[in-house]
PDB file with SEQRES, HELIX, SHEET and CRYST1 records, atoms N, CA, C and O in Angstrom:
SEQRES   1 A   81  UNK UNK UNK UNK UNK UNK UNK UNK UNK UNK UNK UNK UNK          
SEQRES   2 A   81  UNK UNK UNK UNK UNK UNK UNK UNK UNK UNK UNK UNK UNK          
SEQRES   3 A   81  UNK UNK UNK UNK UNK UNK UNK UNK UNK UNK UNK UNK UNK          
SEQRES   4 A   81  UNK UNK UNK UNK UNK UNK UNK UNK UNK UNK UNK UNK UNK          
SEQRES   5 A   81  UNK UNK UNK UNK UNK UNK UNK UNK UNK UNK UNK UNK UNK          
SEQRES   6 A   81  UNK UNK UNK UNK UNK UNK UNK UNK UNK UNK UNK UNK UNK          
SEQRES   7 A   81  UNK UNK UNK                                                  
HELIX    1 AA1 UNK A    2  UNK A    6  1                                   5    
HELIX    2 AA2 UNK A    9  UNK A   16  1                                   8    
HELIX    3 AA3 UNK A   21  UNK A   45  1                                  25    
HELIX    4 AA4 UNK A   46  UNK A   48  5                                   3    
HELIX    5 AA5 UNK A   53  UNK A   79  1                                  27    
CRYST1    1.000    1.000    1.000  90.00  90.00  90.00 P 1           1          
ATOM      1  N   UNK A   1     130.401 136.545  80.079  1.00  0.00           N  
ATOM      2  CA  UNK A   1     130.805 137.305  78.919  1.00  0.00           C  
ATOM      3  C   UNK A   1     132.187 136.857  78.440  1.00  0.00           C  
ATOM      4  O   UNK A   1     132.488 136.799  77.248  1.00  0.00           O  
ATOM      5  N   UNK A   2     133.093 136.513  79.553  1.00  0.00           N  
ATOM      6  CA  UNK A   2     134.546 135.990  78.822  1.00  0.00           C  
ATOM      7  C   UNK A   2     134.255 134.604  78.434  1.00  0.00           C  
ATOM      8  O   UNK A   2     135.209 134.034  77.904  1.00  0.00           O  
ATOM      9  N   UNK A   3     133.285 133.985  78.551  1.00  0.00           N  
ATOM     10  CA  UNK A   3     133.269 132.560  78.278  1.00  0.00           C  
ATOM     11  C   UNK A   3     132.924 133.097  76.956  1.00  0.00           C  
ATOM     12  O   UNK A   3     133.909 133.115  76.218  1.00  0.00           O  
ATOM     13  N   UNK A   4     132.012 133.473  76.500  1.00  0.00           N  
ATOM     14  CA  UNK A   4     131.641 134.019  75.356  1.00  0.00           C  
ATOM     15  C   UNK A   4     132.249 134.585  74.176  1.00  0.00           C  
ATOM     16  O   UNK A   4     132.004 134.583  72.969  1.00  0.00           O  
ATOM     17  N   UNK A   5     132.972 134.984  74.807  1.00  0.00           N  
ATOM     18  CA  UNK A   5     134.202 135.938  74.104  1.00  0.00           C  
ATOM     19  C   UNK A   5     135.022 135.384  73.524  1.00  0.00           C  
ATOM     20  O   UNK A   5     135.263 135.540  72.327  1.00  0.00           O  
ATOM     21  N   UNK A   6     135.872 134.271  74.662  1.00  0.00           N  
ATOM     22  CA  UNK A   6     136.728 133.427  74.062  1.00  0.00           C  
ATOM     23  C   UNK A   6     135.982 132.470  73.387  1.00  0.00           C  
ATOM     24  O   UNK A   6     136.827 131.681  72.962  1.00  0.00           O  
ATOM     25  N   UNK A   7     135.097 132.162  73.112  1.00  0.00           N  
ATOM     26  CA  UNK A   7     134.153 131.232  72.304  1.00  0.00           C  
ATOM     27  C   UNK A   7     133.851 131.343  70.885  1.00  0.00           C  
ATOM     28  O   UNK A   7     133.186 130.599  70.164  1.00  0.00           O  
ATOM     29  N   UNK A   8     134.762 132.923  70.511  1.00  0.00           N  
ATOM     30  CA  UNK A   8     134.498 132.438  69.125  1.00  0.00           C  
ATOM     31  C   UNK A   8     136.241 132.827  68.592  1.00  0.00           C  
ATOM     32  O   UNK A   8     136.304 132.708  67.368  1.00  0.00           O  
ATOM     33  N   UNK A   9     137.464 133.203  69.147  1.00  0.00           N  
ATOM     34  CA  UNK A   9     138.132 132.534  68.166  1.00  0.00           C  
ATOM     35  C   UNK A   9     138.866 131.116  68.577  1.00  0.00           C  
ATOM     36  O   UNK A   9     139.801 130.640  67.933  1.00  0.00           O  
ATOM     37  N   UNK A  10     138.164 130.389  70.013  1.00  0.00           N  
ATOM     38  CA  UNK A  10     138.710 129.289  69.716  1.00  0.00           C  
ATOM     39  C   UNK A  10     137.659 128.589  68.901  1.00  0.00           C  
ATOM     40  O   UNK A  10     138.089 127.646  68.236  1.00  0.00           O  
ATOM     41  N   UNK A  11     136.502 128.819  68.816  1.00  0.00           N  
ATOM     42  CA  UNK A  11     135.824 128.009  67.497  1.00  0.00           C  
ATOM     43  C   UNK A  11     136.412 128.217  66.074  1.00  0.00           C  
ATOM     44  O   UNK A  11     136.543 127.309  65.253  1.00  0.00           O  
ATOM     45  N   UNK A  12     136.703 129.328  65.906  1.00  0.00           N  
ATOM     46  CA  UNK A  12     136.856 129.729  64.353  1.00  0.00           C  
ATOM     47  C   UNK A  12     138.125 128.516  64.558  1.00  0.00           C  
ATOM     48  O   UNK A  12     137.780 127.399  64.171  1.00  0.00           O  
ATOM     49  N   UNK A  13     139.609 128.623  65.147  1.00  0.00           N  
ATOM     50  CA  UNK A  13     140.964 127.841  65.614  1.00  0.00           C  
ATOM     51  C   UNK A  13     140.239 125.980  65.236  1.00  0.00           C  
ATOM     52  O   UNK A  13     140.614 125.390  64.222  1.00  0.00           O  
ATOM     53  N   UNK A  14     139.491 125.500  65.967  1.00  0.00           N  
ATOM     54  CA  UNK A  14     138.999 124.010  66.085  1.00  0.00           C  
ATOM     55  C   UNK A  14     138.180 123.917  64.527  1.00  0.00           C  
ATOM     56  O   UNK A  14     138.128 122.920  63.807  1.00  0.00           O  
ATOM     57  N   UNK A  15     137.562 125.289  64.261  1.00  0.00           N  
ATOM     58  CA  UNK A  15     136.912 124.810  62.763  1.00  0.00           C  
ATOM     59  C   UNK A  15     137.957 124.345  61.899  1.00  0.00           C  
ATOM     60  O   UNK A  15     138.024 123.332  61.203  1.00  0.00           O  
ATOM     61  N   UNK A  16     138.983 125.556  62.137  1.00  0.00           N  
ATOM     62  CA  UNK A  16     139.979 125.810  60.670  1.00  0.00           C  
ATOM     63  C   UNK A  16     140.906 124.196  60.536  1.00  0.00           C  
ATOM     64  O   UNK A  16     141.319 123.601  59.541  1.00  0.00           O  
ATOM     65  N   UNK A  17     140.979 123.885  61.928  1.00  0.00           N  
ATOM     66  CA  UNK A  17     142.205 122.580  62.112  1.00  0.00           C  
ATOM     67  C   UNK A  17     141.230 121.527  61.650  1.00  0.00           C  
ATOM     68  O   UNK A  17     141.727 120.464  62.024  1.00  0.00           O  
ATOM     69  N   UNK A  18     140.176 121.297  61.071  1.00  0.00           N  
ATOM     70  CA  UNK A  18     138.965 120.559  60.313  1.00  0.00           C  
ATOM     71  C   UNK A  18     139.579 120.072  59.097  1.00  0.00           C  
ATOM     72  O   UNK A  18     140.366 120.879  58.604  1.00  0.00           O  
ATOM     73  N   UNK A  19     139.410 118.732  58.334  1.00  0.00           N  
ATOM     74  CA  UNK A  19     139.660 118.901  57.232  1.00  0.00           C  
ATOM     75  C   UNK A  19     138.668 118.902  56.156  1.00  0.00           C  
ATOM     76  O   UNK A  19     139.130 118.566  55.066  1.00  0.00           O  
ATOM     77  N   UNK A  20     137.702 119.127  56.177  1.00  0.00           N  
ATOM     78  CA  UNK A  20     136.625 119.404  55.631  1.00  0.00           C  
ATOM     79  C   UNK A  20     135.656 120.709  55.283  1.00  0.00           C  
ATOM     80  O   UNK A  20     134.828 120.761  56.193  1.00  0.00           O  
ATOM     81  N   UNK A  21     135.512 121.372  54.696  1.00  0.00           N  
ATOM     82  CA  UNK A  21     134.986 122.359  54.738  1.00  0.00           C  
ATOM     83  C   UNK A  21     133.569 122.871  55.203  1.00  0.00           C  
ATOM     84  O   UNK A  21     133.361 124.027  55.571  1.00  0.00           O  
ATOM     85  N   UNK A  22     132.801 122.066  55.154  1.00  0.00           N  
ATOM     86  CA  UNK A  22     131.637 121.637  55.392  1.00  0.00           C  
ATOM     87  C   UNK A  22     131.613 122.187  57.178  1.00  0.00           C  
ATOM     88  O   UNK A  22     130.876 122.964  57.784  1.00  0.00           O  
ATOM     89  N   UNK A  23     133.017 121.197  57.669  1.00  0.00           N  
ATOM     90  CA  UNK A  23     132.886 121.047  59.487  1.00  0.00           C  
ATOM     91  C   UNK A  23     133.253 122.348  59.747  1.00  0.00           C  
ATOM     92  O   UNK A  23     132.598 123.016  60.546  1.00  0.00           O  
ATOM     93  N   UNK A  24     134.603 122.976  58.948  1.00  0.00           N  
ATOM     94  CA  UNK A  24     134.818 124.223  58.828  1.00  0.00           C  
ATOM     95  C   UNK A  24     133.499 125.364  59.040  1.00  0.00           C  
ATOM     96  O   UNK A  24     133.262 126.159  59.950  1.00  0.00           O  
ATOM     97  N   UNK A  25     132.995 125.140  58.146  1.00  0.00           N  
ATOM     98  CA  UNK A  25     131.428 126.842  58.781  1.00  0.00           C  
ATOM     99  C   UNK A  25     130.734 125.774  59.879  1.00  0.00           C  
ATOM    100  O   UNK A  25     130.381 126.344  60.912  1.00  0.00           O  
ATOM    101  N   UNK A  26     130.580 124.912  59.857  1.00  0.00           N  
ATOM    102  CA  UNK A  26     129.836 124.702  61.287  1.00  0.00           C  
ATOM    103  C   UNK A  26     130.517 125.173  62.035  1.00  0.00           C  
ATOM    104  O   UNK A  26     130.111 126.318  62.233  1.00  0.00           O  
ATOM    105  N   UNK A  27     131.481 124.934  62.687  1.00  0.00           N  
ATOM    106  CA  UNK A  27     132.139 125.642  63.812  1.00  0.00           C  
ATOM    107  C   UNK A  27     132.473 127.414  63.354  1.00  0.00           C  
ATOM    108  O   UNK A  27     132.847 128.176  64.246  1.00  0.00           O  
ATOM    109  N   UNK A  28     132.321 127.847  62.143  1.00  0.00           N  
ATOM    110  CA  UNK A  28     132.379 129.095  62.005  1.00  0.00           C  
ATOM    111  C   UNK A  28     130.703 129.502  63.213  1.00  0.00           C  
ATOM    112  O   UNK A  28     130.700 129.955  64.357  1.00  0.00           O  
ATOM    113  N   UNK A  29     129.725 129.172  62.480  1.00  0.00           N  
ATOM    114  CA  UNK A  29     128.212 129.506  62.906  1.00  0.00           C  
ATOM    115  C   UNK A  29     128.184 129.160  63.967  1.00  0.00           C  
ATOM    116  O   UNK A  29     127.237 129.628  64.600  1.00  0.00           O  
ATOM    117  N   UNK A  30     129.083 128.249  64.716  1.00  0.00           N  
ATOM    118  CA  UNK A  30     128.777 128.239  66.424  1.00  0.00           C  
ATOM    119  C   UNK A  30     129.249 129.809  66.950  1.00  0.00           C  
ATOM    120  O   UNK A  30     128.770 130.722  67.622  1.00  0.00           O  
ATOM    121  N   UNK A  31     130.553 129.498  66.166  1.00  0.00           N  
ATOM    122  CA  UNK A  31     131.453 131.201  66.605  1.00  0.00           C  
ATOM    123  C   UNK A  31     130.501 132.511  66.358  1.00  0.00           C  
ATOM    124  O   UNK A  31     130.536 133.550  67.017  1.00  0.00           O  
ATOM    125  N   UNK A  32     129.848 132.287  65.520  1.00  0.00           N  
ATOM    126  CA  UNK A  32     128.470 133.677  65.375  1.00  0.00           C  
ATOM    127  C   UNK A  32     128.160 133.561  66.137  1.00  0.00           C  
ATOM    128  O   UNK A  32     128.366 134.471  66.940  1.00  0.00           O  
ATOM    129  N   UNK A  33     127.340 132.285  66.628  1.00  0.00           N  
ATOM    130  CA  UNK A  33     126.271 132.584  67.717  1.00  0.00           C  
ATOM    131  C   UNK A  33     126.471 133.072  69.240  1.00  0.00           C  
ATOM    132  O   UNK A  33     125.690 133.731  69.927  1.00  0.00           O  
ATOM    133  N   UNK A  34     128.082 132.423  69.656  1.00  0.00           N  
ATOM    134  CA  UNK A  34     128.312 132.964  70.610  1.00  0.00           C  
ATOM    135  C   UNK A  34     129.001 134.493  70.272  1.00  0.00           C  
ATOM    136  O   UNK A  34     129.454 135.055  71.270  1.00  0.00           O  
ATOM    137  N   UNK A  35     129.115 135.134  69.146  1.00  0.00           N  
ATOM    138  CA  UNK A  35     128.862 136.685  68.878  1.00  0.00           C  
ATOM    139  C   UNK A  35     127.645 136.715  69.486  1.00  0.00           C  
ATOM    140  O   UNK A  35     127.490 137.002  70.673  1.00  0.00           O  
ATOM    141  N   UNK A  36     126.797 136.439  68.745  1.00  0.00           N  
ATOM    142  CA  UNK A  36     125.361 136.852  69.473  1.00  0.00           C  
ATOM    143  C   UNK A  36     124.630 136.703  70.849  1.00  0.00           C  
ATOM    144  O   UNK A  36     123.596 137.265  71.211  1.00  0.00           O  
ATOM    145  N   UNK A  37     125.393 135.837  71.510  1.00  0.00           N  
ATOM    146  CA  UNK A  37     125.330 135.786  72.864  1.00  0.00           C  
ATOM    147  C   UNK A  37     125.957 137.254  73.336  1.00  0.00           C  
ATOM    148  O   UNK A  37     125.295 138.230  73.687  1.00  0.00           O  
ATOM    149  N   UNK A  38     127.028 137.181  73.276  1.00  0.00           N  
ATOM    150  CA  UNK A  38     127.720 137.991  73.547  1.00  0.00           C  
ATOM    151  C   UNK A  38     126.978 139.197  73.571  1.00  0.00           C  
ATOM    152  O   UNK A  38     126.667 140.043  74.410  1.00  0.00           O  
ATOM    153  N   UNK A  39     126.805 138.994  72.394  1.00  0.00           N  
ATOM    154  CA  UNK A  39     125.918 141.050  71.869  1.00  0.00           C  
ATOM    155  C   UNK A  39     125.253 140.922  73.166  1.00  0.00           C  
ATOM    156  O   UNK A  39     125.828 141.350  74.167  1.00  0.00           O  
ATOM    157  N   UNK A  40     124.097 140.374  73.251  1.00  0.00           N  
ATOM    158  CA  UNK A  40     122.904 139.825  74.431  1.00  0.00           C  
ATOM    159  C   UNK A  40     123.244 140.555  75.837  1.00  0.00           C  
ATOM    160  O   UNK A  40     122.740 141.340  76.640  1.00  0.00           O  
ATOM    161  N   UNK A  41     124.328 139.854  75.638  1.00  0.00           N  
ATOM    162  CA  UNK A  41     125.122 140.025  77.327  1.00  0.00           C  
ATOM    163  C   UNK A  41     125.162 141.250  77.357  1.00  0.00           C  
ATOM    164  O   UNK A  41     124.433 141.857  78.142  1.00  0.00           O  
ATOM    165  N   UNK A  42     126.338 142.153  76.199  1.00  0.00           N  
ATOM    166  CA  UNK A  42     126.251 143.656  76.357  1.00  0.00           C  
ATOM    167  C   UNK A  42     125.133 144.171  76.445  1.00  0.00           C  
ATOM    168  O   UNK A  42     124.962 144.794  77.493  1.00  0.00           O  
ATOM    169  N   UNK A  43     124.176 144.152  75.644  1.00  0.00           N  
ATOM    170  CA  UNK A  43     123.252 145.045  75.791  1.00  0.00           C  
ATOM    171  C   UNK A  43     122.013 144.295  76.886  1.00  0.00           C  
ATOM    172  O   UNK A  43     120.889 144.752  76.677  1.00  0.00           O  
ATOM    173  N   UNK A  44     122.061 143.578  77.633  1.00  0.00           N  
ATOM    174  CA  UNK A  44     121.845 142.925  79.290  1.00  0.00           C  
ATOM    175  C   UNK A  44     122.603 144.343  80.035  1.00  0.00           C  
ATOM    176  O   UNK A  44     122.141 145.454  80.295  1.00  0.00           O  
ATOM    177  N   UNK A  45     123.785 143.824  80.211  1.00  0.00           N  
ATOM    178  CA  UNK A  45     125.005 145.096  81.285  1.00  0.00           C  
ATOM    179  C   UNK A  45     124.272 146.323  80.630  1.00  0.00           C  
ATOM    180  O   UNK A  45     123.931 147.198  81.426  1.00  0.00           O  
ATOM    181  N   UNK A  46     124.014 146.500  79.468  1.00  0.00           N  
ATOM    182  CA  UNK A  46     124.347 148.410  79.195  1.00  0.00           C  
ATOM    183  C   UNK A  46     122.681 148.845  79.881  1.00  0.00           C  
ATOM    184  O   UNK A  46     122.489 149.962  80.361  1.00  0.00           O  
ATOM    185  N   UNK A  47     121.742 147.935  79.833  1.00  0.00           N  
ATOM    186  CA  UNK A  47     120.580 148.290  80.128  1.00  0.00           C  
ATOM    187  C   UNK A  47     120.256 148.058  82.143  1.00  0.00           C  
ATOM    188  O   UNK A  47     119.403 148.435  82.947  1.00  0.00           O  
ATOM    189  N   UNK A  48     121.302 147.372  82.173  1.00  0.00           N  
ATOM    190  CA  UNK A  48     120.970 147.349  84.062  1.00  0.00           C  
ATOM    191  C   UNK A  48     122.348 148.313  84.544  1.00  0.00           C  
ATOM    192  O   UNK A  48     122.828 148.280  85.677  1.00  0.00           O  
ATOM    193  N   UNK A  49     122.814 149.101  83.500  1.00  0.00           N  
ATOM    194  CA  UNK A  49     123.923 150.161  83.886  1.00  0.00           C  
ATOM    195  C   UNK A  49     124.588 149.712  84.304  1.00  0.00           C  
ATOM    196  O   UNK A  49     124.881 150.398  85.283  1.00  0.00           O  
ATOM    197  N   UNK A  50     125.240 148.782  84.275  1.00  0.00           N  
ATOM    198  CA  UNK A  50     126.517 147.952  84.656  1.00  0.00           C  
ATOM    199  C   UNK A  50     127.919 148.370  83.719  1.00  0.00           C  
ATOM    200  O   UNK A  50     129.002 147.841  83.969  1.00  0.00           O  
ATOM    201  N   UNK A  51     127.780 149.225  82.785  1.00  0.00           N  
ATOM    202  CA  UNK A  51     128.811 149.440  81.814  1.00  0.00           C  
ATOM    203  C   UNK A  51     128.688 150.837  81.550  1.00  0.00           C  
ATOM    204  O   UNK A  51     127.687 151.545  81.658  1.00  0.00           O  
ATOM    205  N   UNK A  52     130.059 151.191  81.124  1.00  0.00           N  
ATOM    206  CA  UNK A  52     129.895 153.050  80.747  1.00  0.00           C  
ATOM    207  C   UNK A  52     129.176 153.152  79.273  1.00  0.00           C  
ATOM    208  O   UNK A  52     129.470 152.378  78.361  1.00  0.00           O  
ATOM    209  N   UNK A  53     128.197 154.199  79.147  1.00  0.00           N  
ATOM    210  CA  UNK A  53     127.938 153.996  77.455  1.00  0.00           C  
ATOM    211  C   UNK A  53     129.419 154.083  76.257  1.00  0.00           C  
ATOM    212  O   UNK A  53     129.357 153.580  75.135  1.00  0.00           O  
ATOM    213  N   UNK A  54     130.618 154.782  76.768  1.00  0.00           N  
ATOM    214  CA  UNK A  54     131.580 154.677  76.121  1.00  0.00           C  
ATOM    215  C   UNK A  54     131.879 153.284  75.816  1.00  0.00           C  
ATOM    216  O   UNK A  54     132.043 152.827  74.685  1.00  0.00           O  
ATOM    217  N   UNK A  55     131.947 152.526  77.125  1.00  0.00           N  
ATOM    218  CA  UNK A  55     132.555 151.555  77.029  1.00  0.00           C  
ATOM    219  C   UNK A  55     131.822 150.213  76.180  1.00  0.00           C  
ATOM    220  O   UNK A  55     132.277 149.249  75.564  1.00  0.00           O  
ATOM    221  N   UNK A  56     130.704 150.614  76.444  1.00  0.00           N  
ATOM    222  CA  UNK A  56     129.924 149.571  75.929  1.00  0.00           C  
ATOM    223  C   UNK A  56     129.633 149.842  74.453  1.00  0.00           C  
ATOM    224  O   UNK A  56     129.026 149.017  73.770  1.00  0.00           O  
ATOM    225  N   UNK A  57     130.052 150.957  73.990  1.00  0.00           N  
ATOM    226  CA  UNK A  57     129.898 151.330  72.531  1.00  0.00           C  
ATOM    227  C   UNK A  57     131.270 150.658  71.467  1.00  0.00           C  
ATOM    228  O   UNK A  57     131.196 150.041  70.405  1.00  0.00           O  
ATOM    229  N   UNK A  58     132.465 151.085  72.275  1.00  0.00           N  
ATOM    230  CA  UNK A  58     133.447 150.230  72.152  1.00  0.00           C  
ATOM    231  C   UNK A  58     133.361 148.762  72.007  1.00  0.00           C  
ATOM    232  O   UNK A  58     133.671 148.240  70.936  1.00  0.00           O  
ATOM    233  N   UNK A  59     133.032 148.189  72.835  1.00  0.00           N  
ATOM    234  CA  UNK A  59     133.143 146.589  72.481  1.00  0.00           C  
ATOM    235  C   UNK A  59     131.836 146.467  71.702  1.00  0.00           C  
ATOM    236  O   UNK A  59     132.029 145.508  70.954  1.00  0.00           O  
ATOM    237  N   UNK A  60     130.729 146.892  71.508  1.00  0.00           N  
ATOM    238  CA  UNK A  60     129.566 146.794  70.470  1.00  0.00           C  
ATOM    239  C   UNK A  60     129.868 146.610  69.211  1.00  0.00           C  
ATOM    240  O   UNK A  60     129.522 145.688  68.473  1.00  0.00           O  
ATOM    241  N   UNK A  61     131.113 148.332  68.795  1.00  0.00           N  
ATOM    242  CA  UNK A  61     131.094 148.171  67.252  1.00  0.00           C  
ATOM    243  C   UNK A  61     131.983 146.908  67.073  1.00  0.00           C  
ATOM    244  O   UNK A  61     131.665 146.061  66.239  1.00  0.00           O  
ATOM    245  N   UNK A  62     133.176 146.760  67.904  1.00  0.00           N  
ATOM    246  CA  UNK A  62     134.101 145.710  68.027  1.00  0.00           C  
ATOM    247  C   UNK A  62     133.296 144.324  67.837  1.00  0.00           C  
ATOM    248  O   UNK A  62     133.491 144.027  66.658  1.00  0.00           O  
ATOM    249  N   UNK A  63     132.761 143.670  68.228  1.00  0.00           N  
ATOM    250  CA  UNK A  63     131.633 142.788  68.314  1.00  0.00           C  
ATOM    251  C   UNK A  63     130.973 143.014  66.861  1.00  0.00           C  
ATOM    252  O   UNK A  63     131.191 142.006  66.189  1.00  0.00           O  
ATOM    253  N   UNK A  64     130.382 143.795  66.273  1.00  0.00           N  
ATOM    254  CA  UNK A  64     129.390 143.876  65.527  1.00  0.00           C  
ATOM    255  C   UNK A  64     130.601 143.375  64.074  1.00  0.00           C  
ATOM    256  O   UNK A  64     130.273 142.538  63.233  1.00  0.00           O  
ATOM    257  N   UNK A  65     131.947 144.086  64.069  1.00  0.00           N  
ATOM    258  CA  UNK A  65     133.199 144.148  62.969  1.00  0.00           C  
ATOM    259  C   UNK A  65     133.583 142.546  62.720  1.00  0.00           C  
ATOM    260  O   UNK A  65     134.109 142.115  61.695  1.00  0.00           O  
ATOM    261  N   UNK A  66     133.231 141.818  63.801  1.00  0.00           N  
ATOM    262  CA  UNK A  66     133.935 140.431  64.160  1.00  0.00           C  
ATOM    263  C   UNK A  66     132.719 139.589  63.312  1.00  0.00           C  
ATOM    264  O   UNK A  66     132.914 138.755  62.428  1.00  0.00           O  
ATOM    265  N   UNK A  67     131.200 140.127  63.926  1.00  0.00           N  
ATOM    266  CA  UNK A  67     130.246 138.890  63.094  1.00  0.00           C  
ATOM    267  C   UNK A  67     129.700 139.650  61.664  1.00  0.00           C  
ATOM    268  O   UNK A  67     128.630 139.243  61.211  1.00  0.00           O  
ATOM    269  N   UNK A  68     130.271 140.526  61.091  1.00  0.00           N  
ATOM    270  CA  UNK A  68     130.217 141.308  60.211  1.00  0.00           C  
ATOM    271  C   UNK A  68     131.063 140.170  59.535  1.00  0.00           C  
ATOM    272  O   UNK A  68     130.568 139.387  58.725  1.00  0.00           O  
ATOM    273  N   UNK A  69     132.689 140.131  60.026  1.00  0.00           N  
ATOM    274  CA  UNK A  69     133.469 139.662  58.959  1.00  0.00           C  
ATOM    275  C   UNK A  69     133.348 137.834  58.747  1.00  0.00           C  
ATOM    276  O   UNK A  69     133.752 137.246  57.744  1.00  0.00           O  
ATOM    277  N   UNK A  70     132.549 137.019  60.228  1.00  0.00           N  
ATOM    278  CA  UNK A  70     132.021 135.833  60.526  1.00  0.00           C  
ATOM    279  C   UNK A  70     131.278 135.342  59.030  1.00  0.00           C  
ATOM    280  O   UNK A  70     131.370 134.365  58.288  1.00  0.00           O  
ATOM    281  N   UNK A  71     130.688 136.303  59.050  1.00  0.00           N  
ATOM    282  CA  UNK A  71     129.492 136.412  58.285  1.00  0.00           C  
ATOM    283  C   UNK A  71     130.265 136.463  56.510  1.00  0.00           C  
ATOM    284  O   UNK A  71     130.299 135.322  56.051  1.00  0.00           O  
ATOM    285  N   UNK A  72     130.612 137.107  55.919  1.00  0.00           N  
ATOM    286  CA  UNK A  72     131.223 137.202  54.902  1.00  0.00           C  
ATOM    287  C   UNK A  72     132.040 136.028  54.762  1.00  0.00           C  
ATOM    288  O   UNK A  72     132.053 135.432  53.684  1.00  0.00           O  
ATOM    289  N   UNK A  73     132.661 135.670  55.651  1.00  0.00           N  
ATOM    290  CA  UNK A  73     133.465 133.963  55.816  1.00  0.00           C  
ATOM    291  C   UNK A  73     132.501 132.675  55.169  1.00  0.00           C  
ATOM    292  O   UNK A  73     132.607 132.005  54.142  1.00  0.00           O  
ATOM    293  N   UNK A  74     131.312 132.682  56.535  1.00  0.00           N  
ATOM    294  CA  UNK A  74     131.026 131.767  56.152  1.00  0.00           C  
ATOM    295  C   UNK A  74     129.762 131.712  54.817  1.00  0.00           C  
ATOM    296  O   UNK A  74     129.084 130.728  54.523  1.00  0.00           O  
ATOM    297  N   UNK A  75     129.715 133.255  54.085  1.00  0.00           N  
ATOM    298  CA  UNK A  75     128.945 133.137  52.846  1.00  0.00           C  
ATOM    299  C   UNK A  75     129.885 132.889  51.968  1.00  0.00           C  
ATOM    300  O   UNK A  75     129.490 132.662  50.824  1.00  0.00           O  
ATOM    301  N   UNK A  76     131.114 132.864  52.184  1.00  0.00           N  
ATOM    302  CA  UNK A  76     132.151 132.927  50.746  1.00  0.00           C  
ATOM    303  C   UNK A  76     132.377 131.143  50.628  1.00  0.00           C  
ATOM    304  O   UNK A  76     132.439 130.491  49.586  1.00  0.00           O  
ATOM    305  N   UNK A  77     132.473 130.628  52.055  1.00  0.00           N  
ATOM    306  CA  UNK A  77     133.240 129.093  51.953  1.00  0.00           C  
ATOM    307  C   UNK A  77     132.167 128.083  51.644  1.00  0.00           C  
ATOM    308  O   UNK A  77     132.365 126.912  51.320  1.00  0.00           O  
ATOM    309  N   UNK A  78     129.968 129.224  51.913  1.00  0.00           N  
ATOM    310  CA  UNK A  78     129.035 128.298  51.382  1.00  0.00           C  
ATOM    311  C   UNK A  78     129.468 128.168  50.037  1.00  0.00           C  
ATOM    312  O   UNK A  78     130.075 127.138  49.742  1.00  0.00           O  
ATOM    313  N   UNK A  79     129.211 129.244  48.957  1.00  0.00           N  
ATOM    314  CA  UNK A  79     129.481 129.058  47.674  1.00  0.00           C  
ATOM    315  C   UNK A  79     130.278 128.433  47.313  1.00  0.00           C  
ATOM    316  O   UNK A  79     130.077 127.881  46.231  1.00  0.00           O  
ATOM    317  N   UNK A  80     131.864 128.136  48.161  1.00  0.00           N  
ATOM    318  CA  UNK A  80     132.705 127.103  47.706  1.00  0.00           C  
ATOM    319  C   UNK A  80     132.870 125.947  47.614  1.00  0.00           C  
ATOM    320  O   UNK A  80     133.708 125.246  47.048  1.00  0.00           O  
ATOM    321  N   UNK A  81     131.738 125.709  48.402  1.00  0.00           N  
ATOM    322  CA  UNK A  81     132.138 124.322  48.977  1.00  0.00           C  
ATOM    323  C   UNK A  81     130.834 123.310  48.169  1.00  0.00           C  
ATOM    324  O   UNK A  81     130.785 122.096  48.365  1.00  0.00           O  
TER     325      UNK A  81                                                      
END                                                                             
């Protein structure tokens, strides 16, 4: 899960230092996907009770705010580019 975690803002970091925009959302959409790993993982732990439902509700919406705003990124820089 921390591999995961840290997996998407050092992707978003290696996209942005890109000079291309194009390479830019690719490495955005890697950074989703390991959101979506991630999600996976939580709801893996929340279902073998490995996590408090507080806790796991916490990093969920947190998680969900991150490929929420992923997402709006890389629809704004398709149209731009």
């Amino acid at each position: 899960m921390r591999r995961a975690a840290v997996s998407i803002p050092s992707n978003i970091a290696e996209g942005y230092s890109r000079s291309r925009t194009l390479e830019y959302i690719k490495f955005l959409q890697i950074a989703f996907a390991s959101g979506a790993e991630l999600e996976t993982q939580l709801l893996i732990t929340k279902e073998l009770g490995l996590i408090r439902t507080k806790d796991f509700q916490k990093a969920y919406d947190l998680l969900q705010e991150v490929m929420r705003m992923l997402n709006v990124l890389i629809s704004k820089l398709k149209t731009s580019a």
